[in-house]
N, C-alpha and C positions, 0 to 999 in steps of 0.2 A: 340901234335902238332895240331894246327888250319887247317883244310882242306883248308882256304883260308883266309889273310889278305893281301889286295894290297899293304896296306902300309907299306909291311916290305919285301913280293916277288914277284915276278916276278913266274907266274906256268910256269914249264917247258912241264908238262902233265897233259890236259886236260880229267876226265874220265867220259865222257859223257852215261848216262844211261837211254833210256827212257822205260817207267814204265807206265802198266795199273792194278790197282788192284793186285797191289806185298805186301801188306801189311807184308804177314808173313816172308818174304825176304829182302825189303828193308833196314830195320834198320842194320842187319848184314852184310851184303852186304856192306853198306858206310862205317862204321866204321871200317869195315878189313882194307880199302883201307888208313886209316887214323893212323892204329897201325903197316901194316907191312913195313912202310919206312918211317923214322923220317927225313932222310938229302938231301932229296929232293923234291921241292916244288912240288904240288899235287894240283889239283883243282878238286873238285868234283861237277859234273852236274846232276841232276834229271830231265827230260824233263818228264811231265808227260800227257799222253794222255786224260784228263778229268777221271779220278778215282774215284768210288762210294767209295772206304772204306778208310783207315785212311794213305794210301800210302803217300800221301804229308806230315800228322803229323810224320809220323813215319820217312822219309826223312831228314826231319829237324832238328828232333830229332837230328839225327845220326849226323846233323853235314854239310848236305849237301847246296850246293844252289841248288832252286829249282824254276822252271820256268813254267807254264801252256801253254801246245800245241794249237796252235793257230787254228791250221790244223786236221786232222786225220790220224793214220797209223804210222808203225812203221817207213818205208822209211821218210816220211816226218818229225817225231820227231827227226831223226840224222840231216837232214839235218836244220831243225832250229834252231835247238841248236845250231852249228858251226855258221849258219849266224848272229843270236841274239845273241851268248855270250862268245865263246872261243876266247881267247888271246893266247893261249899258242902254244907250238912249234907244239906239236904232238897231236891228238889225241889217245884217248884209247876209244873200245866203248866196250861194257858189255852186256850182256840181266840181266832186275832186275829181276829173278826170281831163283838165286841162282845155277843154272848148271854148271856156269863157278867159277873159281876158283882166288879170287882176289891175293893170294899170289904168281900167278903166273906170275902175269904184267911184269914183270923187265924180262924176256926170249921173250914178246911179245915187248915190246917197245924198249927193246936194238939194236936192229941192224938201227932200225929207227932213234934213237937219234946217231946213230956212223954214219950214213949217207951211209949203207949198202943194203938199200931198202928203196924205197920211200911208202912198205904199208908190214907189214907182219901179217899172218894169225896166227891163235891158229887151229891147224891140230887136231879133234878128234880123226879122223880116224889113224894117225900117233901116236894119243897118249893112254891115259889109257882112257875106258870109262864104269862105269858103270852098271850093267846088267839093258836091260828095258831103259837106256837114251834116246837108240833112236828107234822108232816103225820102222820093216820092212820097212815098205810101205816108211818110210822118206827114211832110210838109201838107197831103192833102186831110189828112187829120186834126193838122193843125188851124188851116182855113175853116175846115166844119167846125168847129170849134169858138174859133172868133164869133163866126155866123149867126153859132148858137148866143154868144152872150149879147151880138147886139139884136136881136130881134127878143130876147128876153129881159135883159137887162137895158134895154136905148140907149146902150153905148160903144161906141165906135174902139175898138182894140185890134192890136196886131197882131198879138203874140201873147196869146192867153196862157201857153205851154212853158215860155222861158224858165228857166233855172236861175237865173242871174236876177234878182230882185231885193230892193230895202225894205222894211217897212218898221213905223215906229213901233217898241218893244210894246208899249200898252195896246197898241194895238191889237197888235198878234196874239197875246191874251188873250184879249177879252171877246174874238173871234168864235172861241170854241172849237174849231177846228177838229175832223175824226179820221179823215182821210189817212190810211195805213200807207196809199205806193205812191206811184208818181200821178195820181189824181191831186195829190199835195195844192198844186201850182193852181188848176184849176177852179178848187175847191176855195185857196184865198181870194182870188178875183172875185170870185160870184158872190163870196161874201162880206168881200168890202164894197160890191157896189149896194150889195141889197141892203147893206148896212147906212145908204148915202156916201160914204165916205168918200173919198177922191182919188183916183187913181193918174200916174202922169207913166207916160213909155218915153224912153230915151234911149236913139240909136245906140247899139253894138256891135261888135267884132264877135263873129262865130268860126272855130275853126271846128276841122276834122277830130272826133277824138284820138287823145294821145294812149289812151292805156288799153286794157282790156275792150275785146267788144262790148256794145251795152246790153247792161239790161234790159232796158226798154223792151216788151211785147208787145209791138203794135196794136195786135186785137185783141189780146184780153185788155193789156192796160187801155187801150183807147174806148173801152163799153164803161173801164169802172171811172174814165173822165167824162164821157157821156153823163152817166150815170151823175155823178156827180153836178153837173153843171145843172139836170133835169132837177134833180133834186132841189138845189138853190131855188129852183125860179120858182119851184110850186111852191114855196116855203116862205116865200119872201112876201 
């Protein structure tokens, strides 16, 4: 199956992926997404943050469309992709560095496409993860984190950080969304609850990452998801 010809579908899910120097990931990565569901149209997105090594060949290879970030930062590559190029109902967003599990989309994007939640999560923490996927220091980051949104927002979440999550395209729009790094993840939670909107988490599969070390900086990016989450509540 072609990951995308306009002139025969219409994608129902968009899987938006943005990628800095995933080379040894990306290729398998797309191409999961392209052999484990044949009867439903699929569009696959590479947002790529300007990459020294062969991410964009390898991308393409596999099949993908593939776009150059305009901007900087992982928040800002979700958010161009959807303004520059998704048509489709829902998104899917990914990290290209192979932690997340592409076979596992259709538990992530079902309740979205039945009209059950307007955003649902891939819950690590709810799900199978790894030895080593995720350092201390993150994972207690991540619990402060929940804490913050249920004592601000009165709702109970597990995994406010995931990378693996759908949400309907109008949605995501009409969000607003400014978040430039990985406050991204954050920054939609707090905003679809403040929003009412509905949010569902559904267990995942976490592994170790496959490619380069991450970017991730615990302490600076963990102040600007602080940050962020503070922001929502006072605003809301």
């Amino acid at each position: 199956m072609r990951l995308r010809d306009e002139a025969e579908v219409h994608p129902e899910i968009s899987v938006v992926i943005p990628a800095l120097n995933e080379e040894t990931t990306i290729f398998e990565l797309v191409r999961n997404f392209a052999e484990i569901r044949k009867d439903l149209p699929i569009d696959v997105l590479v947002i790529d943050g300007h990459s020294t090594d062969k991410t964009v060949e390898m991308a393409r290879k596999a099949g993908a469309k593939v776009i150059m970030q305009r901007s900087l930062g992982k928040g800002m590559a979700m958010i161009e992709a959807v303004e520059r190029t998704v048509d489709a109902g829902v998104c899917l967003f990914i990290d290209g560095d192979g932690t997340y599990l592409p076979c596992e989309f259709e538990r992530i994007t079902k309740p979205v496409l039945g009209g059950e939640a307007d955003m649902v999560v891939g819950s690590r923490i709810n799900g199978q993860m790894e030895k080593g996927a995720i350092l201390p220091v993150n994972r207690i980051g991540n619990m402060f984190c929940n804490l913050v949104v249920r004592i601000f927002f009165r709702k109970r979440v597990t995994d406010v950080l995931s990378g693996y999550r759908a949400i309907k395209t109008e949605v995501f729009r009409e969000l607003g969304l400014k978040s430039r790094h990985f406050e991204i993840e954050a920054e939609m939670t707090a905003r679809v609850l403040s929003k009412g909107l509905t949010i569902a988490e559904v267990p995942i599969t976490y592994r170790r990452r496959r490619g380069k070390l991450t970017k991730l900086r615990p302490f600076r990016d963990g102040l600007l998801i602080l940050r962020a989450l503070i922001r929502e509540a006072l605003d809301k």
